[in-house]
Backbone as a printed PyTorch tensor [residue, N CA C, xyz], in Angstrom:
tensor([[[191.0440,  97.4460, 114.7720],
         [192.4280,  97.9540, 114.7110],
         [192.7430,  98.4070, 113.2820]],

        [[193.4350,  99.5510, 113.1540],
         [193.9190,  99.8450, 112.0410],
         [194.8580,  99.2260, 111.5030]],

        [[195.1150,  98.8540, 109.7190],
         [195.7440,  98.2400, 109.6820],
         [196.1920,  98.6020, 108.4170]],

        [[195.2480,  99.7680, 107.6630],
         [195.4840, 100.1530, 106.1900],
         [196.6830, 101.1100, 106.3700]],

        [[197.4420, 101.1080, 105.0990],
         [198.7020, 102.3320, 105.3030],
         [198.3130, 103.4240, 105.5950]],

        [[198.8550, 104.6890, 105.5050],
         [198.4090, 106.0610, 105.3410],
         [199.1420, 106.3600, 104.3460]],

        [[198.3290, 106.6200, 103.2310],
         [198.8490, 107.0610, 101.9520],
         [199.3680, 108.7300, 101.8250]],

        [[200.4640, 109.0130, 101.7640],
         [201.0220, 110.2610, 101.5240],
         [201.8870, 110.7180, 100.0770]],

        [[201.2390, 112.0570,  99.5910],
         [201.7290, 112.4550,  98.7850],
         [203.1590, 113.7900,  99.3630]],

        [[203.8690, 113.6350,  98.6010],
         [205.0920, 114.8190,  99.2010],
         [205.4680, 115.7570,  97.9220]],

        [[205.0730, 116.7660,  98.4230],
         [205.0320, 117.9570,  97.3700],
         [206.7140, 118.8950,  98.1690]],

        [[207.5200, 118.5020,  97.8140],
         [208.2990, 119.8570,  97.9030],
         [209.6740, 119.8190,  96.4470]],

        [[210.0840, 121.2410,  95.6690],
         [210.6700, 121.2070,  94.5950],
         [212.2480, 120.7290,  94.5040]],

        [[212.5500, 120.8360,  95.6570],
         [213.6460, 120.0210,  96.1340],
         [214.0160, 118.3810,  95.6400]],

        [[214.8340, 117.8790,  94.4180],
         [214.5610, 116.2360,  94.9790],
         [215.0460, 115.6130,  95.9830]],

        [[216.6300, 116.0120,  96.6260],
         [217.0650, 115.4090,  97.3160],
         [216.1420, 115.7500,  99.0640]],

        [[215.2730, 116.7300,  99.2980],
         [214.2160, 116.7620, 100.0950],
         [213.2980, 115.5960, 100.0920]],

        [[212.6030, 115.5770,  98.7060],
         [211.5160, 114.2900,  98.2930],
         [212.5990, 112.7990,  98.6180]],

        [[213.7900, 112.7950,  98.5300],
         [214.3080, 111.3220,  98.4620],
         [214.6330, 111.2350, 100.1350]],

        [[214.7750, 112.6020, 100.7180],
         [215.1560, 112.2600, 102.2940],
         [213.6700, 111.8920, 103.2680]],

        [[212.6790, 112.5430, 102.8060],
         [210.9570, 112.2560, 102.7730],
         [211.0010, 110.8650, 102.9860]],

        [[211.1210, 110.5390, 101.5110],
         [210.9720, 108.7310, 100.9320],
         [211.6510, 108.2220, 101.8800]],

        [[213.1440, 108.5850, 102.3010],
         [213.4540, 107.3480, 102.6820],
         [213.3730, 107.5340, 104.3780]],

        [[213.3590, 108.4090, 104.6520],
         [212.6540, 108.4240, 106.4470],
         [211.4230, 107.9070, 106.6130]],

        [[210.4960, 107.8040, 105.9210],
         [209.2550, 107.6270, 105.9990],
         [208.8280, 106.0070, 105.6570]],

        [[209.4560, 105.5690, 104.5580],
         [209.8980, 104.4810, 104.1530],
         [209.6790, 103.2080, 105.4700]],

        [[210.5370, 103.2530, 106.5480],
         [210.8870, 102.8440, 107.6630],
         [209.6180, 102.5680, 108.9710]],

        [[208.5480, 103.1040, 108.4310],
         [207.2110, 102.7750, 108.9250],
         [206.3450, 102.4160, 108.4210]],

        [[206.2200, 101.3740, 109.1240],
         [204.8600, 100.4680, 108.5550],
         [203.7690, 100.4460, 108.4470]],

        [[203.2960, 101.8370, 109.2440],
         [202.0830, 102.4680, 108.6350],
         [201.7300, 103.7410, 107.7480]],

        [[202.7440, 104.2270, 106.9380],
         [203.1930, 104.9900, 106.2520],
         [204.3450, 104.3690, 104.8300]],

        [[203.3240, 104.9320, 103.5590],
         [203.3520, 104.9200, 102.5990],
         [203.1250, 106.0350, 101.8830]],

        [[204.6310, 106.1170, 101.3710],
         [204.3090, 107.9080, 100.3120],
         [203.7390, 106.8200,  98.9230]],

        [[202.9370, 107.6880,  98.4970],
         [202.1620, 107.0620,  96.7160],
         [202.7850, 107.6550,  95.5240]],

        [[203.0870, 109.4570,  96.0800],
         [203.2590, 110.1040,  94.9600],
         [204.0840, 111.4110,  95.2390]],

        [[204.4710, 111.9240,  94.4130],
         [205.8350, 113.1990,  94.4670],
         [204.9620, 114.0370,  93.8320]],

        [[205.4830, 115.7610,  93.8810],
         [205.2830, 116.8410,  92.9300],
         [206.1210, 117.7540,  93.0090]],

        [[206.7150, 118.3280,  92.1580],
         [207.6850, 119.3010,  92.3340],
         [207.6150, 120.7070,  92.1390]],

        [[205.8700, 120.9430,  92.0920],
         [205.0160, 122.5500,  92.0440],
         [203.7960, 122.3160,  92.4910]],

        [[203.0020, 123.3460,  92.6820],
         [201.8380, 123.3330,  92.9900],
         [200.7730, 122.8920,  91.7420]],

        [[200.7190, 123.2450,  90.8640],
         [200.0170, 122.7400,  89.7640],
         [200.2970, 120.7440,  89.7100]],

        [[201.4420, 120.7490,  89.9330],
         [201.6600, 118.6940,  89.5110],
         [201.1260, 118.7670,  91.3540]],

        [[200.6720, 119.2040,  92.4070],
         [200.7600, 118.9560,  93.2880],
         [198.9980, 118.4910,  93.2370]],

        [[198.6390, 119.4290,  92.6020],
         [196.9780, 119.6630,  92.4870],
         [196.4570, 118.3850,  91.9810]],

        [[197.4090, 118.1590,  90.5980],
         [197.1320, 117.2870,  89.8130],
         [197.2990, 116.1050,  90.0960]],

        [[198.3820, 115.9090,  90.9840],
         [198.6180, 114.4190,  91.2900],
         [197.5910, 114.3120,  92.8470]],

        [[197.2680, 114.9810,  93.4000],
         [196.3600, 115.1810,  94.3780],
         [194.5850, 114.6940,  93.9520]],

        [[194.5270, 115.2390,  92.6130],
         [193.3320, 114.4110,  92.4570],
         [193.0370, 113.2990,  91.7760]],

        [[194.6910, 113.0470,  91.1850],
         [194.8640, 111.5990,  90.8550],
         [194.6940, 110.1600,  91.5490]],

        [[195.5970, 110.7810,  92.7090],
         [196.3960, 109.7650,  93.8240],
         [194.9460, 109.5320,  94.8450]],

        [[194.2270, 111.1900,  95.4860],
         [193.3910, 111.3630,  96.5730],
         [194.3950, 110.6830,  97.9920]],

        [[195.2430, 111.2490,  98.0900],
         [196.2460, 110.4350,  99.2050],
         [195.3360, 110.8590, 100.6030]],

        [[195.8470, 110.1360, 101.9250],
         [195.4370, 110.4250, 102.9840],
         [196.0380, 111.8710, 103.3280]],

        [[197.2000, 112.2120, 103.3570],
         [198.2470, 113.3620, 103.9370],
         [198.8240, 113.9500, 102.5870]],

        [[198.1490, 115.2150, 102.7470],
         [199.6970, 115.7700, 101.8720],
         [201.3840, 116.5480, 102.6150]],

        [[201.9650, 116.1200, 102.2100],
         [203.3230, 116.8770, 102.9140],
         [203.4310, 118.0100, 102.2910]],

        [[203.0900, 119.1740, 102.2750],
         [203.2090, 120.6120, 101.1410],
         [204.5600, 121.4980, 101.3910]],

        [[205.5410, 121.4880, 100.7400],
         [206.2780, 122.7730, 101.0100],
         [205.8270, 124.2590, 101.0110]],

        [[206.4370, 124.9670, 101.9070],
         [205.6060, 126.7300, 101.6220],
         [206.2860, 127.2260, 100.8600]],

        [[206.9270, 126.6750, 100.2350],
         [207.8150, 127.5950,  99.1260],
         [207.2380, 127.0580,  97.5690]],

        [[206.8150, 127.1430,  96.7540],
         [207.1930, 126.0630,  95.1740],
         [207.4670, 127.1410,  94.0480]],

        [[208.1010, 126.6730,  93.3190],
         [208.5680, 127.7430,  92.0210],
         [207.0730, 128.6260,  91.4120]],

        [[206.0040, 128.0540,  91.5460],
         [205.0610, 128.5940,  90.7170],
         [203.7730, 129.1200,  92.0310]],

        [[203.5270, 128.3850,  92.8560],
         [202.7270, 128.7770,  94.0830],
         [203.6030, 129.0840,  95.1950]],

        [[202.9060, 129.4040,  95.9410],
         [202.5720, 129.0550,  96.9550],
         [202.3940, 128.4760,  98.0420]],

        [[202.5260, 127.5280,  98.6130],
         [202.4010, 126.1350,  99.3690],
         [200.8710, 126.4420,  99.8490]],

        [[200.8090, 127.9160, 100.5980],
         [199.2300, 128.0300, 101.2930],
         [198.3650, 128.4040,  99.9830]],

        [[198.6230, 128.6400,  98.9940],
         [197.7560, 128.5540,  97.9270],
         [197.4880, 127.5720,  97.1020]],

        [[198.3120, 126.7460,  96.9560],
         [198.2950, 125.5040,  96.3020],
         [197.1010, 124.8710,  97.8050]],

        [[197.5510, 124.7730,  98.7330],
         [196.6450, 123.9790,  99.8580],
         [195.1370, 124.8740,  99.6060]],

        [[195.1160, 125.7920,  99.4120],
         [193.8880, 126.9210,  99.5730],
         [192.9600, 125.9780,  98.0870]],

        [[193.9810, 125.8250,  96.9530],
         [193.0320, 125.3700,  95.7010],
         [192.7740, 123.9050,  96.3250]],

        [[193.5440, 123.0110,  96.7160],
         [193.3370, 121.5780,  96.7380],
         [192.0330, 121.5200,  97.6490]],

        [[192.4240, 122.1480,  99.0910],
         [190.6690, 122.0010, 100.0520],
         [189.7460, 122.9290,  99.6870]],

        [[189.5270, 123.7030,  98.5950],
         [188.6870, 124.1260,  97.6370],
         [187.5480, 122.7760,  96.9870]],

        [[188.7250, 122.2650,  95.9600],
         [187.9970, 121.0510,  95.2530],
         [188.0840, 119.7720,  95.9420]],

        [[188.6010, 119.9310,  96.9240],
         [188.6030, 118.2920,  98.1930],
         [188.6320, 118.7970,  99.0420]],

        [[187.4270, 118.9700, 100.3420],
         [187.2120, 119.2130, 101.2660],
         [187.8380, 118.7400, 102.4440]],

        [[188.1120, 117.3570, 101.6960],
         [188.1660, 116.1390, 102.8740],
         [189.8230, 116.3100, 102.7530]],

        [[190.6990, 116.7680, 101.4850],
         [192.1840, 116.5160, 102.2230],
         [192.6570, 117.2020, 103.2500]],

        [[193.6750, 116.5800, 103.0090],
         [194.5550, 116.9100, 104.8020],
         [195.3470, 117.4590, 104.5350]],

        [[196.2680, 118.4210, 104.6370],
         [197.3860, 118.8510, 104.5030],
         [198.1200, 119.2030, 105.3190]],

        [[199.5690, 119.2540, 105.3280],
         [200.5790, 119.6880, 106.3030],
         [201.1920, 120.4310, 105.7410]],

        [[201.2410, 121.9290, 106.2640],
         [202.4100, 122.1750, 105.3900],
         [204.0590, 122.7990, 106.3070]],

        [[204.3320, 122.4170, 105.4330],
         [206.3180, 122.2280, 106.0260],
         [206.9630, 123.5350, 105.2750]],

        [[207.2280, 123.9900, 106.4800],
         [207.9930, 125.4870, 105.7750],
         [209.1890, 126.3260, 106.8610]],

        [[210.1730, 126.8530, 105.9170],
         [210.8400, 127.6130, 106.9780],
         [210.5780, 129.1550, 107.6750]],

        [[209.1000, 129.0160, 107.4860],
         [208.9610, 130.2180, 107.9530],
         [207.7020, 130.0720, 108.8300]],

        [[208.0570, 130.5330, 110.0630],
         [207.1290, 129.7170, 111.1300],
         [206.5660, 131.2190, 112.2400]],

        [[206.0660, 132.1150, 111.6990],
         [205.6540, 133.5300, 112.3010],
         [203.9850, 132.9860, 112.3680]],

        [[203.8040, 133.8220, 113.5940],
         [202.4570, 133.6270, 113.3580],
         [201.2120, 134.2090, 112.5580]],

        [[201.3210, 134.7630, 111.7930],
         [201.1420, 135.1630, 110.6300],
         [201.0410, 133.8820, 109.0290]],

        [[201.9160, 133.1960, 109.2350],
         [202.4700, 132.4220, 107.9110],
         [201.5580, 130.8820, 109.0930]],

        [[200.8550, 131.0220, 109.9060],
         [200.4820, 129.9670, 110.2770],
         [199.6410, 129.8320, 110.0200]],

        [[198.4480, 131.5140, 110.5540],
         [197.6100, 132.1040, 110.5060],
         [196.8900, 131.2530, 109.0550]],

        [[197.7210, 132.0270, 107.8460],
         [197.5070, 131.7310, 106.6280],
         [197.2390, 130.3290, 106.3510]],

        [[198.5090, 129.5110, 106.6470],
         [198.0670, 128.2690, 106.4510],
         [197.1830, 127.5040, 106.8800]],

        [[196.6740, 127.4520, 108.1590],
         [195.4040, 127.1200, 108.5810],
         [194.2940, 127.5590, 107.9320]],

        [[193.7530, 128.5930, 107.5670],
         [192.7000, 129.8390, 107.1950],
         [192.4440, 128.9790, 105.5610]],

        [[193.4280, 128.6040, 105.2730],
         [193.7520, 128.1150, 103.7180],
         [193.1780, 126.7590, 103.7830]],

        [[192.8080, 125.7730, 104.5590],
         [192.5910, 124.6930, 104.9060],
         [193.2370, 123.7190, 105.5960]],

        [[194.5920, 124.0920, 106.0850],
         [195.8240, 122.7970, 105.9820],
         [195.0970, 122.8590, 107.5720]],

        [[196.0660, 121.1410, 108.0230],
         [195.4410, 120.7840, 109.0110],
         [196.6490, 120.3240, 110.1210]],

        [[197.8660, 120.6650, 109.1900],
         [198.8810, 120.9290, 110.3110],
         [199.7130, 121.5930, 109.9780]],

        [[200.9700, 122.4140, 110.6280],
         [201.8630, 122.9090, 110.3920],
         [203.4440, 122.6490, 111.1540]],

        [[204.2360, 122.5740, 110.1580],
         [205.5730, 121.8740, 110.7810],
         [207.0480, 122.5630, 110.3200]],

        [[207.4630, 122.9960, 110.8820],
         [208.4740, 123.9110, 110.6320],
         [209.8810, 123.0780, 109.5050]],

        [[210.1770, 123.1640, 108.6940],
         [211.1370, 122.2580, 107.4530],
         [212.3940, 121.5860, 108.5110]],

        [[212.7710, 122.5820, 109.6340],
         [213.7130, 122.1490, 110.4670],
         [213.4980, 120.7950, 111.4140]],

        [[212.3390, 120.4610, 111.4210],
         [211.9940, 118.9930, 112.2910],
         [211.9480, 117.7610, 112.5940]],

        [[212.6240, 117.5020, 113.4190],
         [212.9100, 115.7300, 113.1750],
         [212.1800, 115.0040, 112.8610]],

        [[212.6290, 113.5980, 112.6980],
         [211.5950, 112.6600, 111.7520],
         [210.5020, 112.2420, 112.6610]],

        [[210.7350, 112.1230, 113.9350],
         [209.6420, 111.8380, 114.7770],
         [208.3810, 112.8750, 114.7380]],

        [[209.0400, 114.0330, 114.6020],
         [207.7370, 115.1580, 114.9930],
         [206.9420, 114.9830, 113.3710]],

        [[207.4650, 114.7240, 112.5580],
         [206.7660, 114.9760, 111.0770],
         [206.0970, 113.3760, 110.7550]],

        [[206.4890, 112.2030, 111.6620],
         [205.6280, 111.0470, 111.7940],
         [204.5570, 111.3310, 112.5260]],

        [[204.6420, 111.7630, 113.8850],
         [203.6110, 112.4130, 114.5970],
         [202.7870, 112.9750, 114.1490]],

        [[203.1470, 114.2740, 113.3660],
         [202.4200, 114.9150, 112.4800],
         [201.0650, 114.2890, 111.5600]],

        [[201.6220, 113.3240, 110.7470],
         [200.8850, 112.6890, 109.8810],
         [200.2540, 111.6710, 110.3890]],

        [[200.0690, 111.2720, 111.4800],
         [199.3720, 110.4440, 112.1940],
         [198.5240, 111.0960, 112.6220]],

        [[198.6520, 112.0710, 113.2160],
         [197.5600, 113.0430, 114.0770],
         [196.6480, 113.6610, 112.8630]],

        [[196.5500, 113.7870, 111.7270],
         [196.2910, 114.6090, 110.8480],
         [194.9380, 113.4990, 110.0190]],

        [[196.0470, 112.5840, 109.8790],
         [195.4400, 111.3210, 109.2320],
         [194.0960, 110.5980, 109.8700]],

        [[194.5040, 111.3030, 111.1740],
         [193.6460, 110.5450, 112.0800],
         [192.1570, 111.5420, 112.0300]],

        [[192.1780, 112.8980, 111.8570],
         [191.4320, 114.0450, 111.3390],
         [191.7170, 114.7440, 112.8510]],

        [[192.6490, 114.7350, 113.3200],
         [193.2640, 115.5460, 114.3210],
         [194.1600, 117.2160, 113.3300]],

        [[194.1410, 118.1890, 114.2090],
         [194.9500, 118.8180, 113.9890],
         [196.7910, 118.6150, 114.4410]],

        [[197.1380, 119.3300, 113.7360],
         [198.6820, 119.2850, 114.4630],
         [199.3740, 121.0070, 114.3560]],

        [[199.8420, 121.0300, 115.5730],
         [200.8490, 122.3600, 115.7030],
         [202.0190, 122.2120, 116.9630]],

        [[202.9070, 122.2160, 116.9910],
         [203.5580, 122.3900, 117.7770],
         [203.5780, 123.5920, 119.0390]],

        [[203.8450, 123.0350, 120.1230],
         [203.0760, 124.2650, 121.2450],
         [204.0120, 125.3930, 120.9540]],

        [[204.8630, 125.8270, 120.3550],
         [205.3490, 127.0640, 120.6510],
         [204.7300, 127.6650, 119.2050]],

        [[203.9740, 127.1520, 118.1640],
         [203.5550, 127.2340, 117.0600],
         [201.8690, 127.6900, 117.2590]],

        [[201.4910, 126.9580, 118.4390],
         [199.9320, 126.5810, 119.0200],
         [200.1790, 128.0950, 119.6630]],

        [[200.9080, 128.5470, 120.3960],
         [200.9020, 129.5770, 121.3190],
         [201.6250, 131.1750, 120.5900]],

        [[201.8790, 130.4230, 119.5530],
         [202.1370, 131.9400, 118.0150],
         [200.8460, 132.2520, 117.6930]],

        [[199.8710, 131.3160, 118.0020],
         [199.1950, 131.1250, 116.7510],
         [197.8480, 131.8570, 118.1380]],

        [[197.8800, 131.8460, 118.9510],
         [197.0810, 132.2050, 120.2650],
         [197.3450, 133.5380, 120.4880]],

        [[198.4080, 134.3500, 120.3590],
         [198.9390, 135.7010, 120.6500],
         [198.1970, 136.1030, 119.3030]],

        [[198.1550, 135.5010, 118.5650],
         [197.9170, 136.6590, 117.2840],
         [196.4460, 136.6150, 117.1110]],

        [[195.7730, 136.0350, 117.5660],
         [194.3620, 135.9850, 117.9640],
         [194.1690, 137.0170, 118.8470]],

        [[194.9310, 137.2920, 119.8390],
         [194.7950, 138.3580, 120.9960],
         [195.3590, 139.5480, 120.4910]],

        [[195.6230, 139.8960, 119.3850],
         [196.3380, 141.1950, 119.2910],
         [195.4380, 141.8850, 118.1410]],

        [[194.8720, 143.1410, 117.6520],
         [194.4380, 143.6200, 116.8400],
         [195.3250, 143.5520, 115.2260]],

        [[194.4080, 143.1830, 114.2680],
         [195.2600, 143.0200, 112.7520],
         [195.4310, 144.7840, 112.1320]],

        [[196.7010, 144.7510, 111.1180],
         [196.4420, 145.5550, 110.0920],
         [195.3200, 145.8380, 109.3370]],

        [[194.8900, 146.5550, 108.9580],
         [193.5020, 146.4230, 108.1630],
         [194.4900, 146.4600, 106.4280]],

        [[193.6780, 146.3010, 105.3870],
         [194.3880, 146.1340, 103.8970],
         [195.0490, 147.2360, 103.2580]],

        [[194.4990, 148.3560, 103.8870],
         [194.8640, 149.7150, 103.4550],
         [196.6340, 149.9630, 104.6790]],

        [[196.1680, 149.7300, 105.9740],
         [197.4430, 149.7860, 106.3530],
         [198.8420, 148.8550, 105.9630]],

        [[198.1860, 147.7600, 105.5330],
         [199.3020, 146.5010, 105.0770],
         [199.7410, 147.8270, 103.8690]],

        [[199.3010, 148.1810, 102.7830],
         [199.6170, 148.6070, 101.5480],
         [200.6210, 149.5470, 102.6940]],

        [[200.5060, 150.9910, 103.0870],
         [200.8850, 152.0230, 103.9730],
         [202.3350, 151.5400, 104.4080]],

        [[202.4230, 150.5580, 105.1590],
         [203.7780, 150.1100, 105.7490],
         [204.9240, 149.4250, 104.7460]],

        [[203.6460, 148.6900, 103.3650],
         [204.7240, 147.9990, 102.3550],
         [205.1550, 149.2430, 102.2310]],

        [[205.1480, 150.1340, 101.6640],
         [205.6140, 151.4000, 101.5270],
         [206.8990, 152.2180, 101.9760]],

        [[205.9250, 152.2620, 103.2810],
         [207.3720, 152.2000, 104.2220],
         [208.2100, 152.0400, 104.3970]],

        [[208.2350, 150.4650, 104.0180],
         [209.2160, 149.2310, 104.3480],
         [210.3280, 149.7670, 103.0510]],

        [[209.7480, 150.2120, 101.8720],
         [210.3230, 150.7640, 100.7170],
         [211.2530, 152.2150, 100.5030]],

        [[210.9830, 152.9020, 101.9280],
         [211.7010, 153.8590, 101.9850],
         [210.9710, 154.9930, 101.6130]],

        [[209.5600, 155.2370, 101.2450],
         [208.7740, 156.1400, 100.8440],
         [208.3890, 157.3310, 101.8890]],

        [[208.0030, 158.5220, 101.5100],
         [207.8570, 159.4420, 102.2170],
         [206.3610, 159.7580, 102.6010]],

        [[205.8040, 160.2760, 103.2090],
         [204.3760, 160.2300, 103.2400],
         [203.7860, 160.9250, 102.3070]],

        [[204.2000, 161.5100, 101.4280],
         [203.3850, 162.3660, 100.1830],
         [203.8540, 161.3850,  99.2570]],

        [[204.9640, 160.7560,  99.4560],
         [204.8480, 159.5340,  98.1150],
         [203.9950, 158.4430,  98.3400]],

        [[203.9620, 158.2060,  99.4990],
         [202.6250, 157.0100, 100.1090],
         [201.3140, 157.8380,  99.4230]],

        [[201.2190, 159.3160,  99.8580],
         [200.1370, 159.5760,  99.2830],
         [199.6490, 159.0760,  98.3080]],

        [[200.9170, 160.1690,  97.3210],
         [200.2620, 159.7930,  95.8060],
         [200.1360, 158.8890,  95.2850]],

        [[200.7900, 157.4870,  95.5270],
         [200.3510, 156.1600,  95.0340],
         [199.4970, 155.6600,  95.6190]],

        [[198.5860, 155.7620,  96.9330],
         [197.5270, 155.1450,  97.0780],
         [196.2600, 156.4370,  96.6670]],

        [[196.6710, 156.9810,  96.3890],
         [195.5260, 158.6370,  95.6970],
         [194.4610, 158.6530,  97.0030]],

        [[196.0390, 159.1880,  97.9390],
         [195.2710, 159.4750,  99.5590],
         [195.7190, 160.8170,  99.7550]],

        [[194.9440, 161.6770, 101.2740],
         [195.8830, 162.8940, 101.0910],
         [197.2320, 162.4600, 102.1250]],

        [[197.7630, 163.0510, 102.0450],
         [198.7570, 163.1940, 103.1910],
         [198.2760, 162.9900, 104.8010]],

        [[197.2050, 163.4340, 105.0170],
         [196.8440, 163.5550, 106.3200],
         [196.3520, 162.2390, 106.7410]],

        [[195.3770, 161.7810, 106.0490],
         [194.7980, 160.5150, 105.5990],
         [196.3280, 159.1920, 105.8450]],

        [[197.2910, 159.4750, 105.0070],
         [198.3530, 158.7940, 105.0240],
         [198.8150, 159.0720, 106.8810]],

        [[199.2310, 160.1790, 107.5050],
         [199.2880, 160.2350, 108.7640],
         [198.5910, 158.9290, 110.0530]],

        [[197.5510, 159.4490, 109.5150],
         [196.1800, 159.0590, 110.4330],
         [196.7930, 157.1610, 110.2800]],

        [[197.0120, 157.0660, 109.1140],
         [197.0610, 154.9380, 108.6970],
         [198.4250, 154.8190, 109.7720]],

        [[199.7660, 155.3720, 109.4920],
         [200.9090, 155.4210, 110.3450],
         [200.5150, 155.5540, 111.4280]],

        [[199.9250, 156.1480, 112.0190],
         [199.4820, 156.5840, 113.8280],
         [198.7960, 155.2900, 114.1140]],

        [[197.9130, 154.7660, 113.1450],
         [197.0310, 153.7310, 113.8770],
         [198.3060, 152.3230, 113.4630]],

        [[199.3270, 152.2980, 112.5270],
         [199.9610, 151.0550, 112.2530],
         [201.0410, 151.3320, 113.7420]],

        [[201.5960, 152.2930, 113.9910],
         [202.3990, 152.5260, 115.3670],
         [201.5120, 152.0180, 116.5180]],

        [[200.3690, 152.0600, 116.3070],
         [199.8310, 151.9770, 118.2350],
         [199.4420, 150.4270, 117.8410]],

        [[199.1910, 150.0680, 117.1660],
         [198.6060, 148.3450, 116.9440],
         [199.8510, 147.5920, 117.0940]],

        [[201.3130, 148.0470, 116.1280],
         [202.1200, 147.4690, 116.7610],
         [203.1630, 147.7310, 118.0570]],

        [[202.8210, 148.7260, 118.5710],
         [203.7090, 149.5040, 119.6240],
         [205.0450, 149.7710, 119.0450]],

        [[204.8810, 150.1760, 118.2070],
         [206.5050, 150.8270, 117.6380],
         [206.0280, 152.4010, 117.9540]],

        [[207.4620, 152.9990, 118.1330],
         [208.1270, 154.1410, 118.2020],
         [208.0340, 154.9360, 117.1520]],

        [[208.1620, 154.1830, 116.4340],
         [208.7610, 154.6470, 114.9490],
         [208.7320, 154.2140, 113.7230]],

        [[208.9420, 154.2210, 112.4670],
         [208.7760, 153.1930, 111.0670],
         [209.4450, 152.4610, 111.2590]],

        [[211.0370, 152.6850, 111.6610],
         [211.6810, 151.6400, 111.6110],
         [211.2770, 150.5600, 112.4050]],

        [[210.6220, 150.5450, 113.2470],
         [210.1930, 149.6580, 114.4610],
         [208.8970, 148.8830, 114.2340]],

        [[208.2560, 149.7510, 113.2760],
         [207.1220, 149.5160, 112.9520],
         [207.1820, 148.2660, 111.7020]],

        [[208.3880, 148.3500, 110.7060],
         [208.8340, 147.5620, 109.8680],
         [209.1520, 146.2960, 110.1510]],

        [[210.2620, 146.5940, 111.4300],
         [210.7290, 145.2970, 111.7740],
         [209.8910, 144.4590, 112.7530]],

        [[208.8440, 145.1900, 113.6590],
         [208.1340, 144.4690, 114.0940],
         [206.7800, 143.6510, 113.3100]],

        [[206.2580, 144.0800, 111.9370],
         [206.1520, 143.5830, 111.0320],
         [206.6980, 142.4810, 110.6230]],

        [[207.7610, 142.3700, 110.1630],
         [208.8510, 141.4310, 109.6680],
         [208.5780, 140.5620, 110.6270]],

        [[208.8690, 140.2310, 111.8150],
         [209.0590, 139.3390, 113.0170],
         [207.6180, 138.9030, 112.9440]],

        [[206.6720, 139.7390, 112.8140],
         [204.9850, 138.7820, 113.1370],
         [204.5860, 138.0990, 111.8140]],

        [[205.4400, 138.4280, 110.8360],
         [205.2210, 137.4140, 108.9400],
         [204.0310, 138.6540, 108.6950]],

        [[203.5460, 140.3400, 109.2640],
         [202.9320, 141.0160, 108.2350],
         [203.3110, 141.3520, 106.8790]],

        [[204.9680, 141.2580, 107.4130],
         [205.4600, 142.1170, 106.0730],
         [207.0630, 141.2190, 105.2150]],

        [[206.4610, 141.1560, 103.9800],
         [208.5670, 140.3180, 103.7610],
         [209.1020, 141.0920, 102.4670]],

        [[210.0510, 141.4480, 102.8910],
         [210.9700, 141.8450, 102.3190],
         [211.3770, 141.0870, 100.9090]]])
């Protein structure tokens, strides 16, 4: 039987976040936070200080990242775990966080039960996603990606640019620029840029 705590570190820049963390978490007896960070760099650092079981990661921090800060930590620690907690829950921004190493994902809006759950399942070397998160994360597997040249094409877009100004900053011709729009319209079934933007926006390709 298990009987050791689960040691958790809680990375988000927020304090009164880190003190609502502490003290929800507090309240279980198999759960023990060790250590705080209030960026990705003290997150790294206290990460290879501490070596906690769970990290709690925000996707936001003043200096990273959340999926980059997680991307450096299971870089140089294979073995951590991470969760990361964010308000932005597209399947796209899941995509990322998984791909990055983390081993669950939990939307910042979630009750204390689902984010105990969480860290149990994780701790345990389970994954965690929530099914409407599990089934974001399944559609976007089934759908064809932007390629890097079209991501650049639509930021563009998204900017109000014309197709000879798309040109000349990617030192494409015009036609070339056409051809990227025709194929970013049929991948996402838009009509149009505008459609093409906002359906972007909604899948986390593109942020404003």
């Amino acid at each position: 039987m298990k009987t050791q705590r689960i040691r958790i570190l809680v990375v988000d820049d927020h304090f009164m976040v880190r003190v609502g963390l502490n003290s929800a978490l507090a309240s279980e007896s198999d759960l023990q936070v060790v250590g705080e960070a209030r960026d990705g760099a003290e997150a790294i650092a206290e990460h290879a200080r501490l070596r906690p079981d769970v990290v709690l990661m925000d996707g936001i921090l003043p200096d990273l990242h959340g999926i980059e800060v997680t991307r450096r930590i299971c870089l140089s620690h294979p073995e951590a775990r991470v969760i990361l907690v964010s308000i932005n829950d597209t399947a796209e921004d899941v995509h990322r966080a998984m791909e990055a190493g983390a081993c669950g994902y939990i939307p910042k809006s979630c009750e204390k039960d689902t984010i105990v759950r969480a860290i149990r399942a994780v701790a345990d070397g389970e994954h965690f996603l929530l099914p409407n998160l599990a089934r974001k994360l399944a559609d976007r597997k089934s759908r064809v990606g932007l390629s890097a040249r079209e991501s650049e094409v639509l930021r563009l877009i998204a900017q109000g640019k014309a197709n000879k100004q798309i040109a000349a900053s990617l030192g494409l011709s015009e036609a070339t620029v056409k051809t990227h729009i025709a194929h970013i319209f049929s991948k996402l079934d838009a009509p149009d840029r505008t459609r093409a933007v906002t359906v972007a926006m909604e899948r986390g390709l593109l942020r404003m």
